[in-house]
C-alpha positions as CSV (number, residue, x, y, z in Angstrom):
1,X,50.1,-107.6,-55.4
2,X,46.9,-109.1,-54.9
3,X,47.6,-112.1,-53.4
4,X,49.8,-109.8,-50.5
5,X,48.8,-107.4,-48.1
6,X,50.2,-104.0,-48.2
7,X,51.8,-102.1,-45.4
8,X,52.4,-98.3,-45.9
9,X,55.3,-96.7,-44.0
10,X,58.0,-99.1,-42.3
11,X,58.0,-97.1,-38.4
12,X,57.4,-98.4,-35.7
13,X,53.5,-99.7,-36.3
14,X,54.9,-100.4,-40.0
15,X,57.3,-102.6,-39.2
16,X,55.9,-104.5,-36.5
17,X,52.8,-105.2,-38.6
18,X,55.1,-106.7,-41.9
19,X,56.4,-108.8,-39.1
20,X,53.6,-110.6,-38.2
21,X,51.9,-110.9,-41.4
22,X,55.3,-112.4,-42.8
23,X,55.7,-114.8,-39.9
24,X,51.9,-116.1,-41.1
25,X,53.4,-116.9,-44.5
26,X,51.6,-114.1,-46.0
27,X,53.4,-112.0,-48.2
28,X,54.2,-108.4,-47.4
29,X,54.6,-105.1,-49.8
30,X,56.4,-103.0,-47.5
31,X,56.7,-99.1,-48.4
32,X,59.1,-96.7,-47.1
33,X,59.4,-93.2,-48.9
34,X,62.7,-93.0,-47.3
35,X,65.7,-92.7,-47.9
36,X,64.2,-90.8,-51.6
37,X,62.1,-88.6,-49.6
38,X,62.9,-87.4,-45.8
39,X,61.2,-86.2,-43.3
40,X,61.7,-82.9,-40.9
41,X,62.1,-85.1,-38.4
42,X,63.8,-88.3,-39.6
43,X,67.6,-88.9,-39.9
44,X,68.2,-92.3,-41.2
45,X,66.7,-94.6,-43.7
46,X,66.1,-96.8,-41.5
47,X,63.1,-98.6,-40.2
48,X,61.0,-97.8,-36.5
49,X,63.4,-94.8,-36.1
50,X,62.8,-93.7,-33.0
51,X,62.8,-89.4,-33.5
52,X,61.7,-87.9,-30.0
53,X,62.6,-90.0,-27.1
54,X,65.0,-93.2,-26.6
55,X,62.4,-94.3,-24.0
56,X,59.9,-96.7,-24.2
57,X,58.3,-95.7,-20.5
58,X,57.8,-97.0,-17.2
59,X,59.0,-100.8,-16.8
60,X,57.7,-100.6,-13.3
61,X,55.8,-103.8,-12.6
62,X,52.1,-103.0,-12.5
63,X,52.2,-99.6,-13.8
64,X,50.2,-99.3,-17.6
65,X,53.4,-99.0,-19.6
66,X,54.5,-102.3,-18.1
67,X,50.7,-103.8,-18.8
68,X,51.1,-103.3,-22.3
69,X,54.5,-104.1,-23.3
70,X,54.0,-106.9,-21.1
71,X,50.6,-108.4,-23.6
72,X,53.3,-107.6,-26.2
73,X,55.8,-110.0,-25.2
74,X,53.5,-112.8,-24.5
75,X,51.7,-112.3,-28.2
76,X,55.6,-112.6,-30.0
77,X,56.5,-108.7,-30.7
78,X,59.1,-108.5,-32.3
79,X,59.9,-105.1,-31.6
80,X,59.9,-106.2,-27.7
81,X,62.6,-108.6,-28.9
82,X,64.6,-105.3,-30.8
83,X,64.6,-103.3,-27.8
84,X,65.3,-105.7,-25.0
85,X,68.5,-106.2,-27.6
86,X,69.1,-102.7,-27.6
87,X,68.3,-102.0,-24.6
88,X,70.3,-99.3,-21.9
89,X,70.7,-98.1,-18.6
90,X,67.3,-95.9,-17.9
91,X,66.8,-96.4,-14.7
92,X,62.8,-98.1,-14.1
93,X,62.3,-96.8,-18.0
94,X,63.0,-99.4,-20.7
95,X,65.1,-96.9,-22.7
96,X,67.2,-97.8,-25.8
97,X,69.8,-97.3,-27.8
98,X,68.0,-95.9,-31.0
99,X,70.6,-96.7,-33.7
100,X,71.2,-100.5,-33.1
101,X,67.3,-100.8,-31.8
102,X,66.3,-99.9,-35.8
103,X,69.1,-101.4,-37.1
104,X,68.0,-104.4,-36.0
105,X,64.8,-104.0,-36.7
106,X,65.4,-103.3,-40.1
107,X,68.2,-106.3,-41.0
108,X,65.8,-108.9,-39.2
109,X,62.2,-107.7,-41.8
110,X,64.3,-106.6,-44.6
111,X,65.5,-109.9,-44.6
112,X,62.6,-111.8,-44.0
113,X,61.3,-114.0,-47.1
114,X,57.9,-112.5,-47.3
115,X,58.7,-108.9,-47.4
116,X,59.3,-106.9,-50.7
117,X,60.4,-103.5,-49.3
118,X,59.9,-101.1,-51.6
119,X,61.8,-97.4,-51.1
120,X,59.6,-95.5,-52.9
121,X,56.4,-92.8,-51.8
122,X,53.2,-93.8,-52.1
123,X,50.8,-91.1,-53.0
124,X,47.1,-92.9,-52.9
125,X,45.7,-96.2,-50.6
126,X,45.7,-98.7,-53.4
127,X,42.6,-99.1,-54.7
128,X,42.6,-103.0,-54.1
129,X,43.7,-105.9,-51.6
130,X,44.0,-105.7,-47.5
131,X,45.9,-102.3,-46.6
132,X,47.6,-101.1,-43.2
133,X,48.5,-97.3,-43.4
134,X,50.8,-96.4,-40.7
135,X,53.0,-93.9,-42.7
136,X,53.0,-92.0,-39.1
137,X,52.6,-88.5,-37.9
138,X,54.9,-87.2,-41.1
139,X,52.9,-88.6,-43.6
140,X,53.9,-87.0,-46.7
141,X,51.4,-84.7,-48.2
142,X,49.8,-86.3,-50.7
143,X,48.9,-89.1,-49.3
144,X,47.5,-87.5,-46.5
145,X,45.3,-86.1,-48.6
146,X,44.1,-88.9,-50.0
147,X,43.5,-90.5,-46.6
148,X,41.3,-87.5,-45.7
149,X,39.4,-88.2,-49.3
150,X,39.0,-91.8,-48.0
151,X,38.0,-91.2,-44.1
152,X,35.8,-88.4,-45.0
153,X,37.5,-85.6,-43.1
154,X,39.9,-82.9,-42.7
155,X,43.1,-84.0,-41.8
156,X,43.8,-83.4,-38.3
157,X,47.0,-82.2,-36.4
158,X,48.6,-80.6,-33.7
159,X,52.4,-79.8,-33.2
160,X,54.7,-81.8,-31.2
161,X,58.0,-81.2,-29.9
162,X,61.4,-83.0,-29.9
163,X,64.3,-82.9,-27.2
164,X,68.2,-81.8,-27.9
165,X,70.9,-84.3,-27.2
166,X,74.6,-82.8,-26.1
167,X,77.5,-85.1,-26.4
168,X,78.6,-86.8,-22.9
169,X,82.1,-85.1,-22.7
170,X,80.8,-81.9,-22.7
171,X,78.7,-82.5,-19.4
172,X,80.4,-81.0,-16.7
173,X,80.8,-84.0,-13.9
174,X,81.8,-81.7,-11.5
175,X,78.3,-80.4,-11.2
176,X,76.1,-82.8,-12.7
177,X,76.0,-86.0,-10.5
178,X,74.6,-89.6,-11.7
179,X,71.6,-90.7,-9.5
180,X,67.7,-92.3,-10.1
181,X,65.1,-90.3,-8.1
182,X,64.9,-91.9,-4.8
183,X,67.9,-94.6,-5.9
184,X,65.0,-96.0,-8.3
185,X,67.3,-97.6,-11.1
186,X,66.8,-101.0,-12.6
187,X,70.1,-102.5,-11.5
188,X,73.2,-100.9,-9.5
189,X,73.3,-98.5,-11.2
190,X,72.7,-94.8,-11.1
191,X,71.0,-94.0,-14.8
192,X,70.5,-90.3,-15.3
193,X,73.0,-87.4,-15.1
194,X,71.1,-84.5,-13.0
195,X,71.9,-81.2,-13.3
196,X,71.4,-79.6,-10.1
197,X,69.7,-75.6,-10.0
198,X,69.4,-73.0,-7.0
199,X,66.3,-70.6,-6.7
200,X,68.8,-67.8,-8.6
201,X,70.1,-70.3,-11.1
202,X,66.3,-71.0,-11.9
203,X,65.0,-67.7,-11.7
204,X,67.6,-66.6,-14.4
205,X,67.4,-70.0,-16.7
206,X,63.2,-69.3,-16.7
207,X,63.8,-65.6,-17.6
208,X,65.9,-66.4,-20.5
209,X,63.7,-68.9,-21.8
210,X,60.9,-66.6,-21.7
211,X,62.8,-64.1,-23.7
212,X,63.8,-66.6,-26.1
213,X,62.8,-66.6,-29.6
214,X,60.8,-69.6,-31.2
215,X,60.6,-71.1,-34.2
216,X,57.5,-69.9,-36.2
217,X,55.6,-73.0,-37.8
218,X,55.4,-73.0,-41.6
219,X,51.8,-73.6,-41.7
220,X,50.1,-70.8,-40.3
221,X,48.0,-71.8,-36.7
222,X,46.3,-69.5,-35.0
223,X,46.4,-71.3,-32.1
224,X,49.1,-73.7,-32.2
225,X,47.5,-77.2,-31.3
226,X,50.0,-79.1,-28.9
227,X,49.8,-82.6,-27.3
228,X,49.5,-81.8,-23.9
229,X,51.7,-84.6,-22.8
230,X,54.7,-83.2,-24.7
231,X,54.5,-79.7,-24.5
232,X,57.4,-77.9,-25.4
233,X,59.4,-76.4,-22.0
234,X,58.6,-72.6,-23.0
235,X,54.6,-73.4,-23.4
236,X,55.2,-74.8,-20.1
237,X,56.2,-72.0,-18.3
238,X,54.2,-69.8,-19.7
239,X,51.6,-71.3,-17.4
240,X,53.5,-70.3,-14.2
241,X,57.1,-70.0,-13.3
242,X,57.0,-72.9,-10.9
243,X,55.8,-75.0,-14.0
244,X,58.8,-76.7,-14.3
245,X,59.7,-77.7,-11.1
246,X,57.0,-79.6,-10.8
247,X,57.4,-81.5,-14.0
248,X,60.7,-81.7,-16.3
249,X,62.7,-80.3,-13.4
250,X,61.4,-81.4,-10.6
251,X,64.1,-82.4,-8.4
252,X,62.0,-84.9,-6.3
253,X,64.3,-87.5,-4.7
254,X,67.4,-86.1,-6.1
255,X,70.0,-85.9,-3.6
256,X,73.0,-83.5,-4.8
257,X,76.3,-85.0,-3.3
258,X,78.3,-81.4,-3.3
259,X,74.8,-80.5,-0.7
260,X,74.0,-83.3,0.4
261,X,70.1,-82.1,-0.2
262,X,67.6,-81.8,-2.6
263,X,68.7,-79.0,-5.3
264,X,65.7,-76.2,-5.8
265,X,65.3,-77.5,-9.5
266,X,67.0,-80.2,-11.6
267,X,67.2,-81.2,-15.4
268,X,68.0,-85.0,-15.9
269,X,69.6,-86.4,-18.9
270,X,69.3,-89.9,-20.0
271,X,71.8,-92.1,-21.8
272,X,71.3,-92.3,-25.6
273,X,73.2,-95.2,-27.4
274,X,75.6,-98.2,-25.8
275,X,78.8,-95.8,-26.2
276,X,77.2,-94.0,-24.0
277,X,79.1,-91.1,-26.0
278,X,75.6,-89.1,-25.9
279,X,72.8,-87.9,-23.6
280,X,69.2,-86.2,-23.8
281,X,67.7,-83.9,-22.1
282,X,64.5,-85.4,-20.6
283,X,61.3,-84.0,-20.7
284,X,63.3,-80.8,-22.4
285,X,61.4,-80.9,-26.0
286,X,61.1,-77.3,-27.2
287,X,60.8,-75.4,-30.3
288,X,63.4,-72.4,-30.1
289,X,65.5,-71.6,-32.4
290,X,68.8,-73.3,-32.7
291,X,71.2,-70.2,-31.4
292,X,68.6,-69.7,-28.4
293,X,68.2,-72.8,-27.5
294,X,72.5,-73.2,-27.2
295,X,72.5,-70.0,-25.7
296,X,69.5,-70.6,-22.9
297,X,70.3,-74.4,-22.4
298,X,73.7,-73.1,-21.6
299,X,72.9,-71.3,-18.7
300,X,71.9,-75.0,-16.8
301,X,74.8,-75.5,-14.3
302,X,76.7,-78.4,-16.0
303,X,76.0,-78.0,-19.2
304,X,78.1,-74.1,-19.6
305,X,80.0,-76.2,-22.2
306,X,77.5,-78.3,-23.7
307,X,78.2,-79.7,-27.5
308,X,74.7,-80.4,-29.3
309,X,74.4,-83.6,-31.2
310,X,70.8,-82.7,-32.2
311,X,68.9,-79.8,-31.1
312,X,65.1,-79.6,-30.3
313,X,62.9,-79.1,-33.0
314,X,59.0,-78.5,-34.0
315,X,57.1,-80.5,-36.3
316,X,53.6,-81.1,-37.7
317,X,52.0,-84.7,-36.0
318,X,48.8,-86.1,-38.2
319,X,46.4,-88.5,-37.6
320,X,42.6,-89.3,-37.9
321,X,39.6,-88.6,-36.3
322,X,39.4,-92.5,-35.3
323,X,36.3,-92.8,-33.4
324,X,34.9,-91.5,-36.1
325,X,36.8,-93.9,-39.0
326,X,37.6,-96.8,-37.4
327,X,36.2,-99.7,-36.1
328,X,37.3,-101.8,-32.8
329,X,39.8,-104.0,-35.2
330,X,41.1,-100.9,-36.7
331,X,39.8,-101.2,-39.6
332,X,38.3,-98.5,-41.5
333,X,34.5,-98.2,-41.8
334,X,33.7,-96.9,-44.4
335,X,36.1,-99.7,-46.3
336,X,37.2,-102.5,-44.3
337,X,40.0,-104.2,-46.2
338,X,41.9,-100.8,-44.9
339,X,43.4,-101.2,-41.0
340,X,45.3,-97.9,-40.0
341,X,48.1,-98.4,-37.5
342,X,50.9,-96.1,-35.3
343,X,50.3,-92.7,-34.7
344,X,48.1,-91.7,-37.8
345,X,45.6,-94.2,-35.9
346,X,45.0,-91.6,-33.3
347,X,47.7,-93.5,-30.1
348,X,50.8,-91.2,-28.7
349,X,53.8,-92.9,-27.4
350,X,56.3,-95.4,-29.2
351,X,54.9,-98.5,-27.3
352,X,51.0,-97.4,-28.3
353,X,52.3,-97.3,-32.0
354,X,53.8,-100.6,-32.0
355,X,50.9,-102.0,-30.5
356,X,48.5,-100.8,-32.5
357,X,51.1,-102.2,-35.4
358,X,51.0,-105.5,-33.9
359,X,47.0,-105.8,-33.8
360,X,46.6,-104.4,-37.5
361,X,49.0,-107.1,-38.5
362,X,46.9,-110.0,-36.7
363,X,43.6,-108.7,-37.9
364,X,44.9,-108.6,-41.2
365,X,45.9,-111.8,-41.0
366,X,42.2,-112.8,-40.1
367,X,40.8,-110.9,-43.1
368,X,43.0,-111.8,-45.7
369,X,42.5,-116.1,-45.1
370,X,39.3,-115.4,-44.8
371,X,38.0,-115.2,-41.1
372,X,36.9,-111.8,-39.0
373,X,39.0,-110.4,-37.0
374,X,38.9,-110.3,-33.5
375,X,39.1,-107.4,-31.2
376,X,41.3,-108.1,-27.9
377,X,39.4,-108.0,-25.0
378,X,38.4,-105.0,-22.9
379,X,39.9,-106.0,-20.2
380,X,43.3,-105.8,-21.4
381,X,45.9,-103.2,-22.2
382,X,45.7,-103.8,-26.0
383,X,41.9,-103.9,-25.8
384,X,41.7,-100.5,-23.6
385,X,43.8,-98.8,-26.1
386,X,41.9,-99.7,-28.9
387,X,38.5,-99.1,-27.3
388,X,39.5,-95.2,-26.7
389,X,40.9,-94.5,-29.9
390,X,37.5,-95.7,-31.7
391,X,34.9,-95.3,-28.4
392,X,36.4,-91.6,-27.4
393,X,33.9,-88.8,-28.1
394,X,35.2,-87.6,-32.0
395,X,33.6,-83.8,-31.4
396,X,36.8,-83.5,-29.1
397,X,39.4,-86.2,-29.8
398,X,43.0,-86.2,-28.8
399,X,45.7,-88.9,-28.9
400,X,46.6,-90.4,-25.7
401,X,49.1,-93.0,-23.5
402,X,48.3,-96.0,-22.3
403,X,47.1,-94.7,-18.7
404,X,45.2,-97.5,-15.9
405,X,42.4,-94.8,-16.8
406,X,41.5,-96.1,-19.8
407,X,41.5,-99.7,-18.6
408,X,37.9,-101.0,-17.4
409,X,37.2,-100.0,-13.4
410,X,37.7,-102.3,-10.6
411,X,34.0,-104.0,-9.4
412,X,32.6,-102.4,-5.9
413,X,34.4,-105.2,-3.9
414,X,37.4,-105.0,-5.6
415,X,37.3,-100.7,-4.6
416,X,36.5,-101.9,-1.2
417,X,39.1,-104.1,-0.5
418,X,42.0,-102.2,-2.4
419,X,40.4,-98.8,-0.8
420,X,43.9,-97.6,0.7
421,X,46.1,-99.3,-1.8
422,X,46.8,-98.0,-5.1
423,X,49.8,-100.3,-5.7
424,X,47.3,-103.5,-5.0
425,X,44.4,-101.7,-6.8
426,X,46.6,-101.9,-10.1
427,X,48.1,-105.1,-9.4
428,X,44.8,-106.5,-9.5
429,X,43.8,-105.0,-13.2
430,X,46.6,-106.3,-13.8
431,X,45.8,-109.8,-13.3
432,X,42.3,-109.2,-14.9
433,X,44.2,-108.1,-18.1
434,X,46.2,-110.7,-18.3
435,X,44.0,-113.4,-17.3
436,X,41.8,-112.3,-20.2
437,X,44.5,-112.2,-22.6
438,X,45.2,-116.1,-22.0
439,X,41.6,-117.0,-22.2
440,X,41.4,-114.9,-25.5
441,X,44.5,-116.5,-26.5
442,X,43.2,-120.2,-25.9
């Protein structure tokens, strides 16, 4: 094994990171403690599952999503490639259909010549050779306790939350009408199934969700630690009954056909797989129990008859203290030859995990022929993201999305002349990024 580079975990950083290592004609040792050991979360052996969302955000030109999947493309991801094959009707989202997107992903490394994937748990960071960890936010125990040995602290966590999927017969289309918020939709087409609300249909779906009983976390918290950006729907509301409608549910640009108006709340579902024979509820991650949720759920006009595929479900995220670990390249300080990738690197979101995947691969790359790796440059979407996750102050650190605010600021000229225009204001880091990605590349 010493003349290969080790990858722990085959997710979605995992997988991406084999990829390009193997493409480089360096051999991989690919581990993946599944199918032999599960997860709470997992429900296939397969690689870069995806377990919360089928989205991969906002493929809005100019937005931050787009920024950074766009580097991605240009660099040779190949987990761009798996989802643009996979890909499904999400109106400006680039949303996918999860079983083909890792079954592809799996055929096309599994396959490759120099990977060794190896199904088995791995309970320590080798000892030797160049090392990417991206087991992800269920790393198994064990290991996670070694990686605490080896960054020098306490693992850290918080809970996150996952959303229920109902099958698409059991939608009633009698209620529930297809449209994209303000006809936004990447083609023709109208992408989301909206289930429309009145003020009393509201006022009685948020009083039974406050009376609902939740799942109690097996580790005991007394202060449950959730990532703010995916806050379960009943932490939500416990910060104000209006909550909702102005986030999950907020019916914005959703005109109901029986009305011909905006409804007083809405809850959109998005298309899970090609068959379209499935559909999530967006935004609608929670951690009730399993009879309440069917029960409460229930009560949303359209969905009186509503068959769950999967219901929404609690688990335990980890991931280090990076700005305290790791350096720009992601590698670890206090030992080099390691590189930590995905969500155990301190990102949120599917594309942030890949990314960071994709850079761990090429700086391990570097390393292991010899040469330093390089970080990406500041300016860019790739380069922000890493800059936060080992620059952010470590006293209070918390995962985060690719946002425009952690890209660099605009110069004074640039505010001036971009003052009234947010659109052209982000067009133009736009351009910076990516005109500093070519010169990096060249």
């Amino acid at each position: 094994m010493s003349d290969s580079v080790v990858v722990l975990g085959a997710g979605l950083a995992g997988a991406e990171a084999a990829w390009q290592l193997a493409q480089a004609g360096i051999h991989v040792n690919l581990f993946e403690m599944r199918p032999g050991r599960s997860t709470s979360a997992h429900q296939t052996d397969q690689m870069a599952e995806l377990v919360c969302s089928n989205s991969l955000k906002s493929e809005a030109e100019h937005s931050a999503p787009w920024l950074l999947k766009q580097e991605l493309r240009r660099l040779g991801s190949l987990l761009m490639e798996a989802a643009a094959a996979a890909r499904v009707p999400g109106g400006q989202a680039l949303t996918v259909d999860r079983d083909r997107f890792s079954a592809w992903i799996t055929e096309k490394v599994a396959q490759h010549p120099n990977v060794t994937l190896h199904h088995q748990e791995v309970a320590a960071i080798p000892e030797q050779g160049t090392v990417i960890v991206a087991t992800g936010p269920l790393t198994s125990d064990a290991l996670a306790k070694d990686i605490a040995r080896a960054t020098g602290a306490d693992r850290l966590y918080f809970y996150d939350a996952i959303s229920p999927i109902v099958e698409a017969d059991s939608i009633d289309c009698s209620i529930a009408f297809r449209a994209s918020r303000y006809g936004k939709s990447m083609d023709a087409s109208d992408d989301y199934v909206n289930c429309p609300m009145n003020k009393d249909e509201y006022n009685t779906f948020i009083d039974a969700l406050l009376e609902a009983s939740k799942y109690e976390p097996h580790i005991p918290e007394d202060n449950t630690p959730y990532f703010e950006s995916c806050l379960p729907i009943e932490e939500i509301v416990r910060r104000g009954r209006d909550t909702l409608r102005f986030g999950p549910m907020k019916p914005v640009g959703l005109t109901d056909p029986r009305t011909g108006r905006w409804p007083y709340a809405a809850v959109q579902l998005r298309q899970e797989n090609l068959r379209a024979d499935s559909y999530n509820l967006v935004g609608f991650q929670n951690s009730l129990k399993f009879g309440e949720q069917a029960r409460v759920l229930r009560l949303i006009p359209g969905l009186q008859d509503a068959k769950f595929v999967r219901y929404g479900q609690i688990h335990r995220n980890t991931y280090i203290n990076a700005p305290a670990c790791l350096t720009p390249t992601l590698q670890l300080k206090a030992a080099p030859r390691i590189f930590f990738a995905g969500q155990i690197s301190g990102v949120e979101g599917y594309v942030e995990s890949i990314a960071t995947g994709f850079m761990a691969g090429l700086h391990a790359i570097a390393l292991h022929k010899g040469g330093a790796p390089r970080p990406f440059p500041r300016q860019t979407a790739l380069g922000s993201l890493c800059h936060y996750i080992t620059g952010a102050d470590p006293k209070n650190y918390q995962p985060a999305n690719i946002t425009f605010d952690l890209l660099p600021h605009l110069d004074e000229e640039a505010k001036k002349r971009f003052k009234r225009d947010k659109k052209a204001r982000h067009a133009e880091v736009c351009r910076i990024a990516r005109e500093a990605l070519e010169a990096w590349i060249a």
